[in-house]
VEXDREN-2710 file (C-alpha; in Angstrom, 1 decimal):
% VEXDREN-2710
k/r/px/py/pz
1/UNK/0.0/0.0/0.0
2/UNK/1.0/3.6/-0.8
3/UNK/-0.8/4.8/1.6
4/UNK/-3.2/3.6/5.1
5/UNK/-6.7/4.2/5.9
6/UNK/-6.5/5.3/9.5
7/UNK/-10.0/4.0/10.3
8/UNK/-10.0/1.3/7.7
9/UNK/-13.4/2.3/5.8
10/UNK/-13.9/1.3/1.9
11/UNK/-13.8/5.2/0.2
12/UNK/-13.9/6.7/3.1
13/UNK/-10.7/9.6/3.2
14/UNK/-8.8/8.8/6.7
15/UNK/-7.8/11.5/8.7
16/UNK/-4.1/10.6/7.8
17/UNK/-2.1/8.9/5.4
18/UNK/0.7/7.2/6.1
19/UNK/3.4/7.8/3.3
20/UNK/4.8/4.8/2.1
21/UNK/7.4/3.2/4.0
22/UNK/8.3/6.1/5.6
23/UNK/6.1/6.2/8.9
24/UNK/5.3/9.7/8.5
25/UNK/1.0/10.5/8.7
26/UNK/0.1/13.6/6.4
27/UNK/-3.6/14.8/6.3
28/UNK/-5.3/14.3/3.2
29/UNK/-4.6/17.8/2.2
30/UNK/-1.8/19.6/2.6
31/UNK/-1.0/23.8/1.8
32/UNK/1.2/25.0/-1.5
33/UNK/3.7/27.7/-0.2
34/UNK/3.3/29.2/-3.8
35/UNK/1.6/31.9/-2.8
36/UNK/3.1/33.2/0.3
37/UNK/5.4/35.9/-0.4
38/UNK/3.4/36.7/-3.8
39/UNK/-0.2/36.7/-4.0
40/UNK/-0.5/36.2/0.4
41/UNK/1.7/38.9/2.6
42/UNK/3.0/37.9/6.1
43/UNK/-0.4/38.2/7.8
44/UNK/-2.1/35.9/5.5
45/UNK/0.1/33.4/4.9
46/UNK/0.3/33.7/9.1
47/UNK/-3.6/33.3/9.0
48/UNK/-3.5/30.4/6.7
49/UNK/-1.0/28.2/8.5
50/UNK/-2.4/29.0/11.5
51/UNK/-5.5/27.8/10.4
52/UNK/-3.9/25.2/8.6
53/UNK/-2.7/23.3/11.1
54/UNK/-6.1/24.6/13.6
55/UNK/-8.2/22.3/11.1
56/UNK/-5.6/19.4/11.7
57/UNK/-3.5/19.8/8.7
58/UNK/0.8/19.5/9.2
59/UNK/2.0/19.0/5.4
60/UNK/3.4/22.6/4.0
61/UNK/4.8/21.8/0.4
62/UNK/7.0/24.6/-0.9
63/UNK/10.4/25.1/-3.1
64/UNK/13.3/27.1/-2.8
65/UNK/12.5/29.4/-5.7
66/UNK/8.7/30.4/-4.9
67/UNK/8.9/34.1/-4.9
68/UNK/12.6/33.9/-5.2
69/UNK/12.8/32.2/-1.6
70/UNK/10.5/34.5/0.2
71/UNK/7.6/31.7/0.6
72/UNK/10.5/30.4/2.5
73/UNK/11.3/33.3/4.7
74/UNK/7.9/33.7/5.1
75/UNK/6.9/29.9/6.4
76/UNK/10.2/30.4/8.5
77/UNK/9.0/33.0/10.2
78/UNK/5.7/31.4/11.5
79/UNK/7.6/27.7/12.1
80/UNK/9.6/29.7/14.2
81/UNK/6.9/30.3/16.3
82/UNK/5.5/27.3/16.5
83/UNK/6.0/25.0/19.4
84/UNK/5.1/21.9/17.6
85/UNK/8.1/21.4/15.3
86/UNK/8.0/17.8/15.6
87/UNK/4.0/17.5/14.4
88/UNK/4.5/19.8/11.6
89/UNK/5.9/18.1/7.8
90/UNK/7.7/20.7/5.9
91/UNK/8.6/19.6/2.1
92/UNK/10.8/21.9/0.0
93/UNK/12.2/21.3/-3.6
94/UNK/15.9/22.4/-4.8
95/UNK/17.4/22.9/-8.1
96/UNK/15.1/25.8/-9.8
97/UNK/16.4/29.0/-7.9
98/UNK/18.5/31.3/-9.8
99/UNK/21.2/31.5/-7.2
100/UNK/21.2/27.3/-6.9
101/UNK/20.4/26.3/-10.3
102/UNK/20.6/22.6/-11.0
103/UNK/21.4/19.4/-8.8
104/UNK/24.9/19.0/-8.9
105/UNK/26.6/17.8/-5.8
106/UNK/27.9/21.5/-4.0
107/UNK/24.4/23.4/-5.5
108/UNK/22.7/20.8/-3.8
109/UNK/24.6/21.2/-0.3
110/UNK/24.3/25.2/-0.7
111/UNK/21.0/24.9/-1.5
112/UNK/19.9/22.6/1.8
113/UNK/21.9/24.9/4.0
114/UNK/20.2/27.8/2.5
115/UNK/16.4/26.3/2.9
116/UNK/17.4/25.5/6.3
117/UNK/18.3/29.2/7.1
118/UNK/14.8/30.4/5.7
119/UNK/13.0/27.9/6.7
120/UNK/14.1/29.0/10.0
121/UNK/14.8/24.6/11.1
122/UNK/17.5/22.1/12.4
123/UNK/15.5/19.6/9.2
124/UNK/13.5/19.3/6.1
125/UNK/11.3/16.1/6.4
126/UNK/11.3/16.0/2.2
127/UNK/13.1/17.3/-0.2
128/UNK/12.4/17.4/-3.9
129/UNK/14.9/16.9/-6.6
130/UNK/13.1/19.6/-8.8
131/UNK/13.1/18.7/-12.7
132/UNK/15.4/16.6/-13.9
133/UNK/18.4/18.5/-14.7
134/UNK/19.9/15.8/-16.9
135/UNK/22.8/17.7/-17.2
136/UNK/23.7/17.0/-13.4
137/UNK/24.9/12.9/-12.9
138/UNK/22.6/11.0/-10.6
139/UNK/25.2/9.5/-8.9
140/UNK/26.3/13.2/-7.7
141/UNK/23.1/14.4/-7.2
142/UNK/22.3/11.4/-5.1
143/UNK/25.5/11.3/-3.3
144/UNK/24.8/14.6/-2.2
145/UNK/21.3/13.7/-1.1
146/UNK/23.4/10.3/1.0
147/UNK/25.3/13.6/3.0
148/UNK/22.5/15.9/3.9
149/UNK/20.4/12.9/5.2
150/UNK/23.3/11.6/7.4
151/UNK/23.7/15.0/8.3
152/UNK/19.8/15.4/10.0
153/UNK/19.2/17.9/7.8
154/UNK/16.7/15.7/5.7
155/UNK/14.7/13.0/6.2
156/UNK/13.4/11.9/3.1
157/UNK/13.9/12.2/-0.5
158/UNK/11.4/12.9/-3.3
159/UNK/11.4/14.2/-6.7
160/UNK/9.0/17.0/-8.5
161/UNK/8.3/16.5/-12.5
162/UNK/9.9/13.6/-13.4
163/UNK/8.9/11.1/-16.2
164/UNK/8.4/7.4/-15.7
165/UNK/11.5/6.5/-17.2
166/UNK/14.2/8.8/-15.5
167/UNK/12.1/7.9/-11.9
168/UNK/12.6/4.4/-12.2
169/UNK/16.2/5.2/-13.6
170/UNK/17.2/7.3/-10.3
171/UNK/15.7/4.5/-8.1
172/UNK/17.7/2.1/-9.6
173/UNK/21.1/3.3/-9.4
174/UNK/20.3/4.7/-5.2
175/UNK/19.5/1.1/-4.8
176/UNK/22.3/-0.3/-6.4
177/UNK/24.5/2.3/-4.9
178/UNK/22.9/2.0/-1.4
179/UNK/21.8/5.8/-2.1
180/UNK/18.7/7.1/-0.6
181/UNK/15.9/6.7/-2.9
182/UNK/12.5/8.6/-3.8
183/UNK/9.7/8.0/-0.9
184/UNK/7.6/10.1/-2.4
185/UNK/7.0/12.6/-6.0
186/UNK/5.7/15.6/-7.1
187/UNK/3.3/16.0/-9.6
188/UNK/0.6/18.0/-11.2
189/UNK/-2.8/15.9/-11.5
190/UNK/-6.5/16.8/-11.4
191/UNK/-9.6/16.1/-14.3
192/UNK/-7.7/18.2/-16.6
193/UNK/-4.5/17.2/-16.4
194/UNK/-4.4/13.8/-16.2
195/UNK/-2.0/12.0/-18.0
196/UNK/1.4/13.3/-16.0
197/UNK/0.6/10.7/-13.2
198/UNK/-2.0/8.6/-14.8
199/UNK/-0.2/5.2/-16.4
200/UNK/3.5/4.9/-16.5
201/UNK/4.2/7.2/-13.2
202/UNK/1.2/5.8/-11.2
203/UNK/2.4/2.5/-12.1
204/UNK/5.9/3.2/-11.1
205/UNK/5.0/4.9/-8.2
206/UNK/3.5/2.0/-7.0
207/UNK/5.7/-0.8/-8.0
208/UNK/8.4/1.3/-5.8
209/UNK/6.3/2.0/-2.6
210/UNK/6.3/6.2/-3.5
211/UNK/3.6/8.4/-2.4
212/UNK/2.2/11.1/-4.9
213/UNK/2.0/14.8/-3.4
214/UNK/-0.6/16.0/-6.1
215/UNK/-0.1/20.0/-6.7
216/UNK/-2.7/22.0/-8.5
217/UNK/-5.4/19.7/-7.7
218/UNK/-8.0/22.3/-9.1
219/UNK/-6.4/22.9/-12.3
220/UNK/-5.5/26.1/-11.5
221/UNK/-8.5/27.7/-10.1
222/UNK/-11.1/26.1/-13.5
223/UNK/-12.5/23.4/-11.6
224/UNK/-13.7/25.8/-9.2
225/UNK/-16.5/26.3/-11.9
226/UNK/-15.8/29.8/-12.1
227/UNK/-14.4/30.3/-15.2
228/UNK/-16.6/29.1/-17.6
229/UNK/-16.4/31.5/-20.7
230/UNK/-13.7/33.9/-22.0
231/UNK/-15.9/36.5/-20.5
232/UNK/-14.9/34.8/-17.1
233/UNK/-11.6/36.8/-16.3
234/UNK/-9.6/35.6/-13.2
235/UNK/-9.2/38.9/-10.6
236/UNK/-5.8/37.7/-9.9
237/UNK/-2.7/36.2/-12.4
238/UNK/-2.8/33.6/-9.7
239/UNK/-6.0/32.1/-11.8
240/UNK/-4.5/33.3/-15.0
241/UNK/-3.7/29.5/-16.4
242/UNK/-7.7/28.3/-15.8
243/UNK/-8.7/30.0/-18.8
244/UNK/-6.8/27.6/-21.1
245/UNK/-8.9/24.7/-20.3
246/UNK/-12.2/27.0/-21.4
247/UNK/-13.7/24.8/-24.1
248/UNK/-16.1/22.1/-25.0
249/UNK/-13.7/19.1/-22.8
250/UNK/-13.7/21.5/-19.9
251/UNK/-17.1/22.6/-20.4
252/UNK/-17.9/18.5/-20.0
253/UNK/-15.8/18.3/-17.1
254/UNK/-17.8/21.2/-15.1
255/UNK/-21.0/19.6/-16.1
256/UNK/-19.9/16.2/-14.4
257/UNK/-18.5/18.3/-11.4
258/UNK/-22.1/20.2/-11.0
259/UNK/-23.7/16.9/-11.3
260/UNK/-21.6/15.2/-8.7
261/UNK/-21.8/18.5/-6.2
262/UNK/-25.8/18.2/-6.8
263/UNK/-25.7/14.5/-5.7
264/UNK/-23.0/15.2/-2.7
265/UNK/-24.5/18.9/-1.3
266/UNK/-20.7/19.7/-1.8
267/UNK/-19.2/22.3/-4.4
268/UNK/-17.4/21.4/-7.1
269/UNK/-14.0/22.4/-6.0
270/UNK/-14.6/19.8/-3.0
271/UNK/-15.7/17.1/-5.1
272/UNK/-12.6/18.0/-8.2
273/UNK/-10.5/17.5/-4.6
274/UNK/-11.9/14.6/-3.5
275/UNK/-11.7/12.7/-6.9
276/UNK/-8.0/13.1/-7.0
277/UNK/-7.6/12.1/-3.1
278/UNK/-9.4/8.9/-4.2
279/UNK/-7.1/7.8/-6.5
280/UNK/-4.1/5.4/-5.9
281/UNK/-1.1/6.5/-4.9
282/UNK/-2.2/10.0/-3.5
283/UNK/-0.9/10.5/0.0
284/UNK/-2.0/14.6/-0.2
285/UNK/-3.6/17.5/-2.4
286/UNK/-1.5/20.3/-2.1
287/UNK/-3.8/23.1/-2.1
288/UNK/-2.8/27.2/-2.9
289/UNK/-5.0/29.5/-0.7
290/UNK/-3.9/33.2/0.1
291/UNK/-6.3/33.9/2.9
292/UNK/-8.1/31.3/5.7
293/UNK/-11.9/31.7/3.5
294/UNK/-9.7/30.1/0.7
295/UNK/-8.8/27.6/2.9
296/UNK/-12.3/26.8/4.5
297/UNK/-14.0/26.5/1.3
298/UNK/-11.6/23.3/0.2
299/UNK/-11.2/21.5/4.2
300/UNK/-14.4/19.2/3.5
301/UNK/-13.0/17.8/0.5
302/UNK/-10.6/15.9/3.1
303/UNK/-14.0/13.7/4.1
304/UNK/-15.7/14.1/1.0
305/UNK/-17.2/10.1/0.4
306/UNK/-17.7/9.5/-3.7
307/UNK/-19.1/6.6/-4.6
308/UNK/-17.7/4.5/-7.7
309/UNK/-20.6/5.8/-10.4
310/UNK/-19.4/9.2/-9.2
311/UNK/-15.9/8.7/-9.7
312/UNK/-16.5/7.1/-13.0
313/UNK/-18.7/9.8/-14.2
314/UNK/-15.8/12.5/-13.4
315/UNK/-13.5/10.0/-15.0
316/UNK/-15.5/9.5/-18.1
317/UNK/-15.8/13.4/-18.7
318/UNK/-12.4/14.3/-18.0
319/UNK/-11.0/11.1/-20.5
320/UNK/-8.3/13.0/-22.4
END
């Protein structure tokens, strides 16, 4: 299993998931630090956490690059406050900043110590190999992951946006090496984008015990149901990549969401949330909200029971 049920109930969503063979719990849901520093200022992403974690939440998914590090600063600044350290899972990715470009061995190391200084903590419970970088060797990058993790400064090792093929390829040679391998990935999925998990990296996901942190779980904002004509502008560049997906596949999509919120008494951002935490392999939806309201409106999801003819019906209107 990928993941446990904590109180063992057929398509029921447990309260926590345990990620793979790591032993750590995550709730179903977990917050995207995209926004802090950007679209959410120090007292809103303060209000979010807070609120966050109120609501039972402890999985805060960032990267060293959001807003050129200050999602960082600004997550340091409330862990700093908090007492509960130990409760809290904080999951940052390296290798995408401008100042620690790529995942060679000493740009991974700078970038760790760096994250740790932001981040305002002794430890990073996962960290993300983020992209590829091909032009970086594996064995380097994962002999610099080997140092930081027998240093305490990580825990665990995952990887954001990588294809089927160079997954498998990086788990091989840590396991032939005796390197530390991916315990968990990365990776845009929801009704509309689909096919980045869906198939080869589901399958190898699971063949390797590895968790799937799903980002973007509401395709940007569209499966909110606002947008649904051009006339529909986004208020904020935040929602800006929604309106691509305006058109008759998305317009069959909303229709299946509106029919499965009818059916549930839930909206259809809940039930585009729920349909993703249903699926295989999903330890958390990492959700962006830049005030607590945003945050309220997508909690339920967390609990939100579909039945199989749902689920099918989302899947049969979002089939690619």
């Amino acid at each position: 299993m990928i993941y446990t049920e904590a109180d063992g109930a057929a398509g029921v969503v447990p309260a926590k998931r345990v990620v793979g063979a790591t032993g750590v719990a995550v709730h179903p849901l977990a917050i995207d630090g995209s926004l802090f520093g950007w679209a959410a200022g120090v007292d809103d992403t303060n209000d979010v956490l807070d609120r966050f974690v109120e609501a039972g939440g402890n999985l805060i998914s960032t990267a060293d690059h959001y807003a050129g590090g200050r999602s960082e600063v600004m997550i340091g600044s409330w862990l700093r406050e908090q007492k509960n350290r130990g409760d809290l899972i904080v999951a940052t990715k390296v290798g995408r900043h401008p100042d620690a470009r790529g995942l060679g061995h000493r740009t991974i190391l700078r970038a760790v110590d760096t994250c740790l200084a932001r981040l305002g903590t002794d430890y990073i419970d996962f960290l993300s190999f983020d992209g590829e970088h091909l032009e970086s060797p594996i064995d380097e990058s994962l002999e610099a992951a080997d140092r930081v993790i027998r240093e305490g400064k990580v825990r665990f090792l995952s990887a954001a946006g990588y294809s089927a093929s160079r997954f498998a390829q990086v788990q091989a040679i840590a396991a032939e090496s005796a390197y530390p391998q991916f315990r968990a990935m990365v990776v845009e999925y929801n009704l509309m984008e689909r096919t980045q998990f869906e198939g080869a990296v589901q399958a190898a996901a699971a063949a390797l015990g590895t968790a799937a942190f799903v980002r973007l779980p509401l395709a940007s904002g569209y499966l909110t149901g606002r947008f649904r004509t051009r006339d529909d502008l986004p208020d904020s560049v935040m929602f800006g990549a929604a309106m691509q997906y305006i058109g008759r596949r998305g317009n069959h999509v909303l229709a299946a969401l509106d029919s499965v919120a009818a059916q549930t008494g839930e909206t259809p951002a809940r039930v585009a949330i729920a349909w993703v935490l249903h699926k295989p392999g999903v330890a958390a939806a990492v959700v962006r909200a830049k005030d607590p309201h945003q945050l309220d409106a997508m909690l339920g999801a967390a609990s939100l029971r579909l039945s199989r003819h749902q689920i099918g019906e989302l899947d049969r209107a979002s089939v690619t």
